[in-house]
MARROLUM-721207 format. One record per residue (C-alpha): y, z, x. Coordinates in steps of 0.2 Angstrom, whole numbers, padded with zeros to 4 digits, always signed. Each point is the difference from the previous one (the first is absolute). Layout:
YZX ...
! end
This chain:
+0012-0110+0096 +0009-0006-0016 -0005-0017-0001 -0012-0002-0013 -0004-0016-0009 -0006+0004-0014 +0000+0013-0016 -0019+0008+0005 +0007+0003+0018 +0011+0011-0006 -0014+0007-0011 -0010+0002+0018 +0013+0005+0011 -0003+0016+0011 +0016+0007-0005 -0005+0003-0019 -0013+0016-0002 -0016-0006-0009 +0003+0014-0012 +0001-0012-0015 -0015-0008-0006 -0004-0010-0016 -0012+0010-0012 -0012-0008-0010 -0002+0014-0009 -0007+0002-0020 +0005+0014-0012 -0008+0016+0007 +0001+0014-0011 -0003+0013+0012 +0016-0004+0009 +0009-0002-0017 -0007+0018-0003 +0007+0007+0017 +0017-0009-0003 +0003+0008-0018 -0002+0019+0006 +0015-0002+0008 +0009+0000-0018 -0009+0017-0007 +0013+0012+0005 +0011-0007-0014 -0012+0001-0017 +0018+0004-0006 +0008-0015+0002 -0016-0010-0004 +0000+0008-0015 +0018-0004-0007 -0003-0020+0006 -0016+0000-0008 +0007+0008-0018 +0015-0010+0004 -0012-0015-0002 -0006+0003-0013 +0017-0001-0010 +0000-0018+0006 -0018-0002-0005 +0001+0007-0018 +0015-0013+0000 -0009-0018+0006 -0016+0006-0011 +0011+0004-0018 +0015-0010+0001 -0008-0018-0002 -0010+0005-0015 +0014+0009-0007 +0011-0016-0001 -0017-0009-0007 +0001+0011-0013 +0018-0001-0001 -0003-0017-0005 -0014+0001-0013 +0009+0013-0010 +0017+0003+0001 +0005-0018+0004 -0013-0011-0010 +0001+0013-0017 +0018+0001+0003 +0002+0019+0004 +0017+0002+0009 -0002+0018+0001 -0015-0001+0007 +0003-0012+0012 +0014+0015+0007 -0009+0012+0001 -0012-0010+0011 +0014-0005+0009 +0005+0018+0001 -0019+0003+0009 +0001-0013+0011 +0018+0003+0007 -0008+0020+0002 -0016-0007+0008 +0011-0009+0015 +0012+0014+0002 -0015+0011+0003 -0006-0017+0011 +0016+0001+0008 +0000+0019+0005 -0018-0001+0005 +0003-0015+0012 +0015+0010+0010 -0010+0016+0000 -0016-0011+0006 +0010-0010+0014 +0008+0014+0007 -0016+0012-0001 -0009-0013+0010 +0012-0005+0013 +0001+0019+0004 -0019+0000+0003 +0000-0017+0008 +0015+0009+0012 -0010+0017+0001 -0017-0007+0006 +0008-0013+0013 +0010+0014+0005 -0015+0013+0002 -0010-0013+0008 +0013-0005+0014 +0001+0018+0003 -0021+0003+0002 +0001-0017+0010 +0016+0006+0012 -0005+0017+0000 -0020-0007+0006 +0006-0012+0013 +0009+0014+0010 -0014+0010+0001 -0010-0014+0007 -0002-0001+0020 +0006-0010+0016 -0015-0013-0001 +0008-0004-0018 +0016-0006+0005 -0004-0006+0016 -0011-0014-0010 +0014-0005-0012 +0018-0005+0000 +0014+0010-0009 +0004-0014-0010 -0020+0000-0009 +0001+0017-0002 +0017-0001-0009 -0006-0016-0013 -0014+0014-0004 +0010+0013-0006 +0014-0011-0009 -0006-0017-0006 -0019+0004-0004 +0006+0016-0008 +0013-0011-0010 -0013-0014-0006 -0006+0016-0009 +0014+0003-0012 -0004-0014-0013 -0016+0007-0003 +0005+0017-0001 +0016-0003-0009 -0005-0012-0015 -0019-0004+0005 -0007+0016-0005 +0006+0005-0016 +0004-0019-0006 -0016-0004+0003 -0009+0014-0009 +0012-0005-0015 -0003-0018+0001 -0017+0002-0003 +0002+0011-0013 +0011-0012-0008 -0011-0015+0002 -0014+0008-0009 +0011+0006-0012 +0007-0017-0005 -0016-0007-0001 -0009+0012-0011 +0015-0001-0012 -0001-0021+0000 -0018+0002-0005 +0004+0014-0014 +0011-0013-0005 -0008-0016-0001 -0019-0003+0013 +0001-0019-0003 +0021-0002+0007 -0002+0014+0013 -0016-0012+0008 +0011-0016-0003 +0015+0006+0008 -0010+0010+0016 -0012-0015+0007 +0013-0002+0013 -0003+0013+0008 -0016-0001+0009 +0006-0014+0009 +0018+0006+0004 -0011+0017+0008 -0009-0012+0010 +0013-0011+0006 +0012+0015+0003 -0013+0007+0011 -0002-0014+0010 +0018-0001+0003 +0001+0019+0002 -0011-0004+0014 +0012-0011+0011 +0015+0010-0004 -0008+0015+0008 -0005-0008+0015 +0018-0009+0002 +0009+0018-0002 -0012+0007+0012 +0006-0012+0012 +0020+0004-0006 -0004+0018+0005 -0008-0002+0015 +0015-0013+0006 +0013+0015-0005 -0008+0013+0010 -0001-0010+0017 +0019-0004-0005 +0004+0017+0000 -0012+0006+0014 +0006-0014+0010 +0019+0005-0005 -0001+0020+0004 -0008-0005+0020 +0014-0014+0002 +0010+0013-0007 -0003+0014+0013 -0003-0012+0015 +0017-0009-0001 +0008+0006+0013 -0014-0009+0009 +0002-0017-0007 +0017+0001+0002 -0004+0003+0020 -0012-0013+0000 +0013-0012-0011 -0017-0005-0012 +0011+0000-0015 -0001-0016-0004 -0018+0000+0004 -0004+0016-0010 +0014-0009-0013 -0014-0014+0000 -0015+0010-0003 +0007+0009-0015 +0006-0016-0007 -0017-0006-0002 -0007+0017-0007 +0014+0003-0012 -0004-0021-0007 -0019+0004+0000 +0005+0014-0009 +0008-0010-0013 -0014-0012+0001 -0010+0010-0008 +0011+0009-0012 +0004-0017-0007 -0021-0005-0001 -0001+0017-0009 +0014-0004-0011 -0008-0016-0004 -0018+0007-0005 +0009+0016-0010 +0012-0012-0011 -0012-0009-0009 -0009+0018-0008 +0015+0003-0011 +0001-0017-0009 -0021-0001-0001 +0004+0017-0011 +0013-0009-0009 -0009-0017-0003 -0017+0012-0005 +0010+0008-0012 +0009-0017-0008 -0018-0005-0001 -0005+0013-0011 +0016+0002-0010 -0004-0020-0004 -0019+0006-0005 +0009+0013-0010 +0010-0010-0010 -0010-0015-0002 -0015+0010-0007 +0013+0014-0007 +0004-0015-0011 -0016-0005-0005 -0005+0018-0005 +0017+0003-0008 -0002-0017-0012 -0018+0008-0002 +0011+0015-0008 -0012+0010+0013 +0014+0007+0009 +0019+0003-0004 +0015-0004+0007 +0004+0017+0005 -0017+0000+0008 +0004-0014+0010 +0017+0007+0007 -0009+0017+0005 -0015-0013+0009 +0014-0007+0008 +0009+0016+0007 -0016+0008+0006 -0005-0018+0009 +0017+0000+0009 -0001+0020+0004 -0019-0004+0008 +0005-0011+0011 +0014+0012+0010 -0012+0012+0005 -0013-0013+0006 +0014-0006+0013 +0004+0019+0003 -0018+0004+0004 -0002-0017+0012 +0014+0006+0009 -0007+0019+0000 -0016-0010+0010 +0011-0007+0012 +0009+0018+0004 -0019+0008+0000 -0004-0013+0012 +0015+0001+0012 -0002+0018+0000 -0018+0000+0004 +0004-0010+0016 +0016+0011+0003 -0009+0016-0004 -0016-0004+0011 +0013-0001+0017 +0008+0017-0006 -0016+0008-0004 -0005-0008+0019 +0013+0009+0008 -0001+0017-0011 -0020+0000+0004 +0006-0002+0020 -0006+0018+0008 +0010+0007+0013 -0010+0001+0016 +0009+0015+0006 -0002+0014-0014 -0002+0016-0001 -0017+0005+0002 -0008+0013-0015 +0001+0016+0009 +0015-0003+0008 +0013+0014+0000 +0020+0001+0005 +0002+0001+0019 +0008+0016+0005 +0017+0003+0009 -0006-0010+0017 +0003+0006+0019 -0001-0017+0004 -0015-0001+0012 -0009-0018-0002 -0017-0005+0006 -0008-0017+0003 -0016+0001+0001 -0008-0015+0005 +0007-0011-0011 -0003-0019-0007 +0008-0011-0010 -0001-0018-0005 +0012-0011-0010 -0014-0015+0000 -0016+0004+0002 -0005-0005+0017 +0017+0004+0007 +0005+0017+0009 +0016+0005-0003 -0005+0018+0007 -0015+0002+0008 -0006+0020+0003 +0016+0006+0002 +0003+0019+0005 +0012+0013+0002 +0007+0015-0003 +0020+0005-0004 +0005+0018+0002 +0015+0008-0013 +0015-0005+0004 -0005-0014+0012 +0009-0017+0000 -0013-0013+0003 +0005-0019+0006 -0010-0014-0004 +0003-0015+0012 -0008-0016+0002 +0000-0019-0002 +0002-0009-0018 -0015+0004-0010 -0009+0012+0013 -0002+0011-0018 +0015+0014+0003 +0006-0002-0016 -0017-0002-0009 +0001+0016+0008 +0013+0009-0011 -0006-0010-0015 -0014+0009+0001 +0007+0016+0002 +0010-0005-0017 -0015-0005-0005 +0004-0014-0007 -0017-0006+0006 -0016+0008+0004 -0009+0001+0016 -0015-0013+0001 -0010+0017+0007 +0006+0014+0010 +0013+0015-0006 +0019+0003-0001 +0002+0019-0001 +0016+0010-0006 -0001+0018+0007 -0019-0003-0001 +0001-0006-0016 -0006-0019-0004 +0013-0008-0010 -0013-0009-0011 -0003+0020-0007 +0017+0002-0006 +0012-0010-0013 +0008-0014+0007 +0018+0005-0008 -0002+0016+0009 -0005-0007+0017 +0016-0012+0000 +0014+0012-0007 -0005+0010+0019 +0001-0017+0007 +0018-0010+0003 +0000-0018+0008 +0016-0009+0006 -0005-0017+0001 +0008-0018+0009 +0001-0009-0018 +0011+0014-0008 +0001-0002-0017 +0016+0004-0011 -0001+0002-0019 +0015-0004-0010 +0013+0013-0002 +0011+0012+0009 -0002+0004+0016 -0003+0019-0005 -0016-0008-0012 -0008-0008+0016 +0000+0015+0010 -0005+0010-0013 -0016-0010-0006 -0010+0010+0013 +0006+0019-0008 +0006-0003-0019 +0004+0019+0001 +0012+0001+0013 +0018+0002-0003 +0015-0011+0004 +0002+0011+0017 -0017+0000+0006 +0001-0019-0002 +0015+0001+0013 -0007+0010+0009 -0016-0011+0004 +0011-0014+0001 +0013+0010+0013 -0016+0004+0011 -0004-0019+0004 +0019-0005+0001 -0001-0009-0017 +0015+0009-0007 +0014-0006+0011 -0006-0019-0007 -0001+0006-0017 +0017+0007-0001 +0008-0015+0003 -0008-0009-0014 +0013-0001-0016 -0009+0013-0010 -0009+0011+0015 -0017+0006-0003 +0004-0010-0018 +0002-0015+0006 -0014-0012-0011 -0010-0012+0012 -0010-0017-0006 -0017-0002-0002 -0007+0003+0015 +0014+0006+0009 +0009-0016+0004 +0015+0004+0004 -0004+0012+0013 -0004-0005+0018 -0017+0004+0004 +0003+0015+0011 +0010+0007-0014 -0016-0004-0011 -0012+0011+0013 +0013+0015+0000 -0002+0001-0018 -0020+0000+0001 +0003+0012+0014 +0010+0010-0010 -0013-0002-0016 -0015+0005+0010 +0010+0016+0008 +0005+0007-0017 -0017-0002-0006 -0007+0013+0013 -0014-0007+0004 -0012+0013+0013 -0008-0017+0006 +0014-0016+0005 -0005-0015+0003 +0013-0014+0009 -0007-0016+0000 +0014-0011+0011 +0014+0011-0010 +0013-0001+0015 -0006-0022+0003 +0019-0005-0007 +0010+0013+0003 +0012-0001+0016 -0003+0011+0013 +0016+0011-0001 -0005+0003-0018 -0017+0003+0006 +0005+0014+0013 +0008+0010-0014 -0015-0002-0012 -0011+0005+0016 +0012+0016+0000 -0002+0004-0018 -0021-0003+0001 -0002+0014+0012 +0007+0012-0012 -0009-0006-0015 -0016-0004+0009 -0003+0016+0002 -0013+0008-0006 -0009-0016-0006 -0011-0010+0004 +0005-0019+0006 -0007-0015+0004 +0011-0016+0004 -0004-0014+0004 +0013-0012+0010 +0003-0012+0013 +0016+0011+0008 -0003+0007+0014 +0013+0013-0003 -0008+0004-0017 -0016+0006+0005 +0002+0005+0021 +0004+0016-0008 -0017+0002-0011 -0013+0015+0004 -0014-0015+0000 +0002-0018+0001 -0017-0009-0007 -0002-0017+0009 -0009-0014-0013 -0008-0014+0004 -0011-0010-0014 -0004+0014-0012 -0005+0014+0017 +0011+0012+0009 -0001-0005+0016 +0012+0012+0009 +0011+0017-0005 +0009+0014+0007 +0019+0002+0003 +0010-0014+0005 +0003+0009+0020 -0020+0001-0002 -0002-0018-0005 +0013-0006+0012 -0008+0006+0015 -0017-0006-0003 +0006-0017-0002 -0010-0009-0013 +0004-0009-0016 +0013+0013-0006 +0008-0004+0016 +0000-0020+0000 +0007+0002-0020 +0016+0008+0007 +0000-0011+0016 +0003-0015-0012 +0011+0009-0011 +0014+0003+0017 -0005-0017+0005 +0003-0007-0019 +0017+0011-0002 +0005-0006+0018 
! end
């Protein structure tokens, strides 16, 4: 499945989300708009770099015509006094220049940091409010170059664009409104250039856009590409495709630098067309300077200043190019974060919705429908009704809908049309925080966040105390395990638990889900990879702390569910048998031929 040809396969393959797109996009205020709020909680700081700004401004603007008159008074009439106490300005004018360029350096990378900061927060804080259908549709790895690299492309603008811009234009103005105070006739001679380097710098400014575009849009296929190999290696080492997957990445990471190189090309030649503008116009300077001086129409002094202020005009023109590009990379960057930010959650709260109280745990179906795809039942008027206390089973073949089932009771999804009722309470009519702290799952993936084991356990109950934690974990026969770890219930674990088995991984959801005291629990094939003398203890332990709640499992054991109050029989989205497993036994029908294969299959 590795063996592609050419670069643009790699661009095509199915194994690289489509979430990366070249934009063609002009300046749009509106979005510039949206992206500066995000810097009005610190008028502070925007404060101190702007006046620190202005040090550097009142420095670029005085200092050349100081020295021009440096020259015309104290050096041509032969003033050495004078000429230090000019000297004695100038060197006070760049200490203050000095001062003011730490002050405005570290003022702006604390805002720069501050609004990438405040936005990665919005952005993570937004994407885990977001619903199932969000991130069934998009890989881990997309969602991750969100929330760090199009977040990072934003610093430039925010740390130097900004402010260095505003002060840019303030000093470009201000240069040229002192040249023609000076002298109209040298400030036009020296100046023609730069009509014609704005258009060719435009031109070019074009092509250096579209070539980082591609840069950035090769990065983030790298790292989605990097963070699913990443997590699926276990399988490619299974599968031995490391040399084929070695392969795929060679030719992603070389198109990568491809096009880095291509934008490097366009991007060099922006800085020298500055330079050779602005040797131009110091030649027009000094050849009609010259002119004008033997003319006695300007002075020596006059000149020098002309000079200074011609080589001061120029930086800023560079500084505001590159301000274009950073506006133009953060439009592209800020229009995918603004796409995700604008992404609604399906499942929301709805306006009146209130907290759910205390539950007793009685759950009703009432003809309920739901859909993935349109077009496709995944449940298909589905009813039925759970007393407190009860433990349900949910049995079936793969994708009969059992665990749409408890996703909905999650409510993780919606129903298509019909109810799911909580004590007679629609959970669409309470807060979704509220309806899922009364409802615990155990699921098969079990999931383990890095830490100590006492951390995992505790993820469901952040309140409980240190014996509680025990205590939960002692109740599913987790504890005699944990003890004989090298630091006990302190013990840290890897990402995702990986140096547990996965039975010790399940005892520890188990645990998690028990401590969080749930009046509803849900086990979605919690016991699939724990061995059966483990699982008769845990089966021990679940009919003291299944008391009093109400349980719906769902599980291919038949010595996990034989003991259920009602077993519900799924077949394509319908229940088509229940009762208790002595019940469904006699009648002999689907139920039946499910277990008949699982003897047979276990035989």
């Amino acid at each position: 499945m590795y063996q592609l040809e050419h670069t643009d396969e790699v661009l095509r393959s199915p194994f690289i989300y489509r979430d990366d797109e070249a934009l063609e996009k002009k300046f749009e205020l509106w979005q510039m708009r949206r992206l500066f709020t995000y810097m009005k909680p610190y008028p502070g700081i925007i404060a101190g770099a702007f006046g620190a700004t202005c040090g550097n401004l009142v420095v670029t603007l005085l200092a050349p015509y100081l020295v021009g008159r440096a020259i015309d008074t104290a050096v041509a009439e032969r003033q050495p006094l004078a000429l230090i106490h000019y000297g004695i300005v100038l060197v006070a004018l760049y200490l203050l220049n000095f001062g003011s360029s730490m002050l405005r350096i570290h003022l702006t990378n604390r805002l720069g940091q501050s609004v990438i900061q405040g936005l990665r927060r919005e952005l993570f804080s937004h994407v885990q409010t977001l619903s199932n259908d969000f991130y069934d549709s998009r890989p881990a790895g997309s969602i991750l170059v969100r929330i760090m690299n199009d977040v990072n492309s934003l610093q430039d603008l925010f740390t130097n664009g900004v402010v260095n811009s505003i002060t840019n234009l303030f000093t470009l103005i201000g240069i040229i409104a002192i040249m023609f105070s000076l002298n109209w006739q040298l400030s036009i001679a020296t100046l023609v250039v730069v009509p014609f380097m704005f258009l060719l710098s435009m031109r070019l400014t074009i092509q250096i856009r579209r070539a980082w575009q591609q840069v950035r849009i090769r990065l983030s296929r790298i790292n989605a590409h990097l963070a699913e190999g990443i997590q699926g290696m276990r399988v490619t080492e299974s599968y031995v495709r490391q040399d084929e997957n070695q392969v795929f990445f060679e030719r992603m990471n070389r198109d990568y630098m491809d096009k880095f190189l291509l934008a490097q090309r366009w991007s060099i030649p922006f800085g020298p067309l500055v330079d050779l503008t602005g040797a131009l116009g110091s030649t027009l300077l000094f050849w009609y300077g010259v002119h004008l001086l033997h003319n006695h129409v300007v002075t020596v002094g006059l000149l020098v200043a002309f000079a200074n202020y011609l080589g001061n005009f120029w930086t800023p023109i560079g500084q505001l190019g590159q301000v274009y590009n950073q506006i133009l990379v953060a439009m592209a960057s800020s229009e995918r974060i603004f796409q995700y930010l604008d992404t609604k959650a399906l499942i929301k709260d709805a306006d009146a919705a209130k907290p759910m109280p205390i539950t007793r745990g009685r759950v009703s179906f009432d003809d309920v429908v739901f859909a993935y795809e349109q077009g496709r039942r995944a449940l298909d008027g589905v009813s039925f009704d759970v007393l407190p206390g009860q433990t349900i089973a949910l049995v079936g073949h793969t994708g009969a809908g059992k665990s749409t089932v408890i996703s909905l009771l999650a409510r993780f999804y919606d129903p298509t049309s019909g109810r799911i009722l909580i004590d007679g309470q629609d959970i669409r009519d309470v807060t979704v925080e509220s309806l899922r702290s009364q409802v615990g799952m155990v699921l098969q993936e079990t999931f383990i966040f890095s830490g100590t084991i006492m951390d995992n356990i505790r993820y469901g109950n952040p309140a409980a105390t240190d014996e509680e934690v025990k205590a939960a974990a002692t109740a599913v026969y987790a504890n005699e395990f944990i003890e004989q770890l090298e630091n006990g219930y302190y013990t840290e674990v890897r990402e995702r638990g990986s140096r547990l088995s996965q039975g010790q991984r399940q005892l520890l959801s188990f645990a998690r889900a028990i401590l969080a005291n749930p009046q509803i629990l849900i086990l979605d094939e919690a016991t699939a990879s724990i061995d059966t003398y483990t699982e008769h203890f845990i089966q021990k332990g679940l009919e003291v702390l299944l008391a009093g709640r109400t349980a719906f499992v769902v599980a291919h054991r038949l010595s996990t569910i034989r003991d259920a109050d009602q077993i519900l029989v799924f077949d394509h989205g319908q229940i088509v048998e229940r009762g208790t497993h002595e019940t469904l036994m006699r009648t002999r029908g689907y139920y039946y031929d499910l277990v008949a294969a699982q003897y047979r299959f276990l035989a």
